[in-house]
C-alpha positions as CSV (number, residue, x, y, z in Angstrom):
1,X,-41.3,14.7,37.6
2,X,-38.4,15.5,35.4
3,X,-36.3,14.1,32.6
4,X,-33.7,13.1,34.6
5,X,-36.0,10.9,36.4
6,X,-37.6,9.0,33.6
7,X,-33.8,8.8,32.1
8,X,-32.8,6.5,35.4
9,X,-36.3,5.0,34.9
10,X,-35.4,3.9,31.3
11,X,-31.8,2.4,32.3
12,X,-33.4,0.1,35.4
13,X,-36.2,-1.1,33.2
14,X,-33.8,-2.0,30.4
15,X,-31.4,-3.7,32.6
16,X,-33.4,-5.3,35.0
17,X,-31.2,-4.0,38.2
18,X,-30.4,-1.3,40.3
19,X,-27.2,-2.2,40.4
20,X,-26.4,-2.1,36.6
21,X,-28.3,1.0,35.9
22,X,-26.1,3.0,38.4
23,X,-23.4,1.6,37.2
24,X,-24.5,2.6,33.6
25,X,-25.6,5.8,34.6
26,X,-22.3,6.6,36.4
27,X,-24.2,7.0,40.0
28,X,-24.6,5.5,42.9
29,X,-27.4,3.1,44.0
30,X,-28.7,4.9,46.9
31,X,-29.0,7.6,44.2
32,X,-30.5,6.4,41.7
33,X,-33.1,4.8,44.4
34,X,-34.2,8.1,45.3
35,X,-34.7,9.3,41.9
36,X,-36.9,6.3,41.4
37,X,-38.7,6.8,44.5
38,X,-39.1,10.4,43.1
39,X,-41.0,9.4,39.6
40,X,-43.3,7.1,41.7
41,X,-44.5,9.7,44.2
42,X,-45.0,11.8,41.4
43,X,-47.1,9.2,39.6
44,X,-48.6,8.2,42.6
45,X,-47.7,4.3,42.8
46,X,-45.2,1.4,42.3
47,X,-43.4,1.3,38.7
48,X,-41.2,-1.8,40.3
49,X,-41.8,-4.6,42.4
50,X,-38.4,-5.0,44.7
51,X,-38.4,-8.9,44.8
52,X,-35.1,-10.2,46.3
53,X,-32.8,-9.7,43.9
54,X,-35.1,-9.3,41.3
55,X,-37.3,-6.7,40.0
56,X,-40.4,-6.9,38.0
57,X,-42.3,-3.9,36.5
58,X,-45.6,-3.5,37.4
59,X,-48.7,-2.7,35.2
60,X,-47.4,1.3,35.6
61,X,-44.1,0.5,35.1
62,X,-44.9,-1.0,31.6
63,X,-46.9,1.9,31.0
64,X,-44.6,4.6,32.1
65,X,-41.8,2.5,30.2
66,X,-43.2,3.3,26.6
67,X,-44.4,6.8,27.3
68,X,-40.7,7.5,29.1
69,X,-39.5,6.5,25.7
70,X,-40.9,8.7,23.9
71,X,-40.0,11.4,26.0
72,X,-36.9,10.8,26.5
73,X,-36.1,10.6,22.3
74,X,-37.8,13.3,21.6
75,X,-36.0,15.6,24.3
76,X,-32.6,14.1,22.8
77,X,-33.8,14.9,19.4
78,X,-35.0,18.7,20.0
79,X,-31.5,19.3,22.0
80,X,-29.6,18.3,18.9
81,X,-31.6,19.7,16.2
82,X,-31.6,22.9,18.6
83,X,-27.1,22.6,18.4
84,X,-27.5,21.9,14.6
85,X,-29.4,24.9,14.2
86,X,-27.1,27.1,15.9
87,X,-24.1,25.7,14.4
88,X,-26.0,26.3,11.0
89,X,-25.5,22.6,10.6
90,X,-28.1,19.4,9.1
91,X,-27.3,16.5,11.3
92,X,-27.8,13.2,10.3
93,X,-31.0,11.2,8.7
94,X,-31.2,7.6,8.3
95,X,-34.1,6.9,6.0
96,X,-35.6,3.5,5.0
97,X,-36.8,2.7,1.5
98,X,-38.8,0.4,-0.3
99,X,-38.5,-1.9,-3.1
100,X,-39.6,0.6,-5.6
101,X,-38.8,4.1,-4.0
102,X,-35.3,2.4,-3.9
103,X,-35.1,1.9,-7.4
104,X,-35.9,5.1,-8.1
105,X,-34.5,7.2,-5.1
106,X,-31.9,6.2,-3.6
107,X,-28.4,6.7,-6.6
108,X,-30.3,10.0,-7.0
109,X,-30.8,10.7,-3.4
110,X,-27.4,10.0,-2.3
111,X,-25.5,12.2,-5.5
112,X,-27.7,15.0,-4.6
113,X,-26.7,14.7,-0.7
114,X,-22.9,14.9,-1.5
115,X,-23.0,17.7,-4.2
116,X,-25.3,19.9,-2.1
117,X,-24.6,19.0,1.6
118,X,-21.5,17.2,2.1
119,X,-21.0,17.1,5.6
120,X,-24.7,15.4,6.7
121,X,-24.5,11.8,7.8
122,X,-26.8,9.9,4.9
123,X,-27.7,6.3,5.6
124,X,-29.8,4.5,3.3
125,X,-31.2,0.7,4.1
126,X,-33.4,-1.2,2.4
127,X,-35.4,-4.2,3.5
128,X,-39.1,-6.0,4.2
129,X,-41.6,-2.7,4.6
130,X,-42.4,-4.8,8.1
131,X,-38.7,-4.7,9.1
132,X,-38.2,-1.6,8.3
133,X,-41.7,-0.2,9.7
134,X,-40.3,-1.7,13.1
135,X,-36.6,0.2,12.7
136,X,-38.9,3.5,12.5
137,X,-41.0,3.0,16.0
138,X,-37.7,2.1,17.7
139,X,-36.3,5.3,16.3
140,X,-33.8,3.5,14.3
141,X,-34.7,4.9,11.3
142,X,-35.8,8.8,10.9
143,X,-38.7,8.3,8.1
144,X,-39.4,5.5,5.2
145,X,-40.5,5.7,1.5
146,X,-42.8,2.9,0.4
147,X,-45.4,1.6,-1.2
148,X,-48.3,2.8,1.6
149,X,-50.7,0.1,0.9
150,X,-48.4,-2.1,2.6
151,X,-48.5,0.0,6.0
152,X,-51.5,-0.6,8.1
153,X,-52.9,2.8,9.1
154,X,-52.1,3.5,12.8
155,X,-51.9,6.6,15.0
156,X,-48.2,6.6,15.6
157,X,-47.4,6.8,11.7
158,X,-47.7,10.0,9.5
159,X,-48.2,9.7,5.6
160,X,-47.5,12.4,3.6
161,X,-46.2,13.0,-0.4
162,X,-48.0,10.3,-1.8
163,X,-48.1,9.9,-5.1
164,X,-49.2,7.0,-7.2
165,X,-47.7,5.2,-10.2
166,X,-48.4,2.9,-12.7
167,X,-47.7,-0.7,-12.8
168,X,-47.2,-2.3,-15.7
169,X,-44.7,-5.1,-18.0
170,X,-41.3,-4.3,-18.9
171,X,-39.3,-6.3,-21.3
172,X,-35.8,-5.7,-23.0
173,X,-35.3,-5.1,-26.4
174,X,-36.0,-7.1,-29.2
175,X,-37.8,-9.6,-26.9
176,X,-39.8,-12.3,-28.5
177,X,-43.0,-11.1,-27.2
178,X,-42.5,-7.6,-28.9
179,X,-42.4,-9.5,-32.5
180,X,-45.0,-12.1,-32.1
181,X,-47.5,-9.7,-30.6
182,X,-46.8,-6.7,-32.1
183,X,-50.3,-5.5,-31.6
184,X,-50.9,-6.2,-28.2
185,X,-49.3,-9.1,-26.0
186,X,-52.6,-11.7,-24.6
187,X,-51.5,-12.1,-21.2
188,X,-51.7,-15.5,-21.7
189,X,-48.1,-15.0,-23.8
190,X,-46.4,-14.0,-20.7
191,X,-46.6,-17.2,-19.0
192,X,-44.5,-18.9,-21.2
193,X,-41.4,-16.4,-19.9
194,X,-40.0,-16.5,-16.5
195,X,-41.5,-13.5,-14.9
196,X,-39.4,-11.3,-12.5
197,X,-41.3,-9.2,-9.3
198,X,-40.5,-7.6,-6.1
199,X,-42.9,-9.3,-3.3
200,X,-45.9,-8.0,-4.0
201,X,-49.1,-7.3,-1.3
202,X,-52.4,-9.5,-1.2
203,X,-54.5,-6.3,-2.4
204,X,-52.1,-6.3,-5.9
205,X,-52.4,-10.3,-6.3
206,X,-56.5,-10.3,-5.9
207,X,-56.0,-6.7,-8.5
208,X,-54.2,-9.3,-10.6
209,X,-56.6,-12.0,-10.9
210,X,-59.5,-10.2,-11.0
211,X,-58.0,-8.6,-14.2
212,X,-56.4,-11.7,-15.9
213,X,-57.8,-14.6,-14.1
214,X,-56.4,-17.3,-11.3
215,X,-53.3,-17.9,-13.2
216,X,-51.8,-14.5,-12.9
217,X,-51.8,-15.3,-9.0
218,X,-48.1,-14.0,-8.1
219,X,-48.0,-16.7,-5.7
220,X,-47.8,-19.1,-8.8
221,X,-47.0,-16.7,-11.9
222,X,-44.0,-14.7,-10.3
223,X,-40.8,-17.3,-11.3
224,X,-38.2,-14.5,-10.2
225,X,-38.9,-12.4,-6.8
226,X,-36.7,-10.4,-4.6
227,X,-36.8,-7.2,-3.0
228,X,-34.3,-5.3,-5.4
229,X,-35.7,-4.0,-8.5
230,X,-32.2,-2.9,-9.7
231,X,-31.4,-6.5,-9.8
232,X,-34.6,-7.5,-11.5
233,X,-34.2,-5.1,-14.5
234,X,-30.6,-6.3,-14.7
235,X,-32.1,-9.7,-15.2
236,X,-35.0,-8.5,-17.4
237,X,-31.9,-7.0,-20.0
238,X,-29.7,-10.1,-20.1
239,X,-32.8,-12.6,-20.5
240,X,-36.0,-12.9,-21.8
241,X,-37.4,-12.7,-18.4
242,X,-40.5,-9.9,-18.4
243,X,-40.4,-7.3,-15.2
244,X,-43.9,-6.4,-13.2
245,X,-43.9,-4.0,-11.2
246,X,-43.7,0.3,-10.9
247,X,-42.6,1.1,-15.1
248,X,-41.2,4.3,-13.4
249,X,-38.7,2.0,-11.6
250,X,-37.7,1.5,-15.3
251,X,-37.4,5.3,-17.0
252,X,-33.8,5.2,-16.7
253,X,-33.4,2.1,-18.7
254,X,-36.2,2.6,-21.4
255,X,-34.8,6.3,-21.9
256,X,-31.4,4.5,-22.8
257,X,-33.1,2.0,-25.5
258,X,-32.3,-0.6,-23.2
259,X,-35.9,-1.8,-22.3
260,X,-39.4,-1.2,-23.4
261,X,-43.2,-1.6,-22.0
262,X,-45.1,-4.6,-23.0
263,X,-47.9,-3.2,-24.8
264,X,-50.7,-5.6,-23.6
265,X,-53.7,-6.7,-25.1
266,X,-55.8,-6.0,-21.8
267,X,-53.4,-3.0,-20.0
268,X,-53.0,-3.7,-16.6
269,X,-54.6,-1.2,-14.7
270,X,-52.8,-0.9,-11.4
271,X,-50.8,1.3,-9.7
272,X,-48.4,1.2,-6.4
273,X,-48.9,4.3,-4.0
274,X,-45.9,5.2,-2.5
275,X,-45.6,7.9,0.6
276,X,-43.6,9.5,2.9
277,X,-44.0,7.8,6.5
278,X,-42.3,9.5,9.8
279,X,-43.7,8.7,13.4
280,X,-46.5,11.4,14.9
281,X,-45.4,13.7,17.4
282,X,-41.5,13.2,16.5
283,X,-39.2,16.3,17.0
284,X,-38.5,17.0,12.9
285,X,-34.7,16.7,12.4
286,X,-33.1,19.9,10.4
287,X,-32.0,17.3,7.5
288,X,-35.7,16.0,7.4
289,X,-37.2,19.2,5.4
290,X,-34.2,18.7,2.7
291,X,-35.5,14.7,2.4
292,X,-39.1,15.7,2.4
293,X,-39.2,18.2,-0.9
294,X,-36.6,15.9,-2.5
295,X,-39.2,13.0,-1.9
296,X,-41.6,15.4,-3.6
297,X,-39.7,16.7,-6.5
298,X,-38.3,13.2,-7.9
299,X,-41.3,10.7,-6.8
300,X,-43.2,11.2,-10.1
301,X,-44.8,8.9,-12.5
């Protein structure tokens, strides 16, 4: 068996034909027959049954598919992180962040990419932890930062960094609340203001109602929800809307007078943990150690 092999094995099984995989390969059939007749003497049985014109993998085929995957990635990845190295170079990294990592991360991430290492290829996306969970295991993304207890635990997924932080009620200045309540705001108060959150996981809601009671249910208390906490702060300082979520998220604001924590009369006592998450067993791109201390460094409470 070689790479080679599993490479021609990985075009026919995507494009369903012998015909189209040599012709995306740049060989010829007859070749690109033996090469499959190769990897099945090697593994000892069928990985396609030759129906007509059609071909259907069989129970090894499927099995070989994913594994040849894998292998064939990761030998893509060590080859260029091998040419970086020599060239002295970084590469790329495409790197996947949650609602509040984002808020916090990402402006910072990206000024500190293009004063210190101009030339690497930075791409940023946001979107659903699920979406973006998927993006990773089809290699689409390089590593995510998110709230963990979001991510089912799995042996494919490495957490690492994790740090927790507090979650809490942020208002803008001079907000009703803040006057009426100056010595603690009941939680009951809150309801009477549209209140602004990220989507937020089942283990938070039941966190939420066990501390305040049925009606702070997100499903029913949250008025404003999207996945962009930059966009929910804006909100929070134009309006008397009240933010919940990571405070952190908010430093930059409150440090500028331009919002402030609710002080509560019962504190909430909650707190997102957010993590580093790359795939087990993937070759570590040269750009990846620069993310990873980075992640460290500015993912405090």
């Amino acid at each position: 068996m070689n790479l080679r092999h599993l490479e021609h094995w990985l075009a026919l099984a995507e494009t369903g034909s012998f015909s189209r995989a040599a012709e995306k390969l740049h060989i010829t059939q007859s070749a690109l027959s033996r090469s499959i007749q190769a990897l099945e003497e090697d593994l000892g049985g069928m990985l396609v049954d030759r129906i007509g014109k059609k071909n259907e993998l069989t129970p090894l085929g499927r099995l070989v598919l994913e594994r040849a995957r894998r292998i064939v990635h990761d030998a893509q990845e060590l080859q260029e992180g091998a040419a970086l190295l020599q060239r002295g170079g970084l590469g790329h990294l495409r790197v996947g962040l949650g609602s509040g990592p984002g808020a916090m991360l990402m402006t910072p991430w990206l000024v500190y990419m293009a004063r210190h290492h101009p030339t690497v290829q930075v791409t940023v996306s946001r979107g659903s932890t699920e979406l973006q969970l998927t993006q990773l295991r089809e290699r689409q993304l390089d590593a995510l930062v998110v709230d963990v207890r979001r991510v089912e635990a799995a042996p494919d997924l490495k957490i690492s960094h994790v740090v927790e932080m507090r979650a809490g009620f942020v208002c803008r200045q001079g907000h009703p609340l803040l006057s009426l309540h100056p010595d603690g705001v009941p939680f009951d108060a809150l309801l009477a203001f549209p209140i602004a959150s990220i989507p937020l996981s089942q283990e938070v809601a039941r966190l939420l109602v066990d501390h305040y009671g049925p009606q702070a249910n997100p499903a029913q208390m949250t008025t404003l929800q999207c996945e962009d906490i930059a966009s929910l702060l804006d909100v929070v300082g134009q309006t008397d809307a009240v933010y919940l979520g990571i405070v952190g998220a908010a430093r930059a604001g409150m440090a500028q007078g331009g919002w402030v924590e609710l002080p509560m009369q019962t504190p909430l006592k909650a707190q997102a943990r957010l993590g580093l998450i790359t795939l087990v067993g993937r070759s570590e791109l040269p750009a990846m150690s620069v993310f990873g201390e980075f992640v460290q460094k500015h993912l405090t409470d």
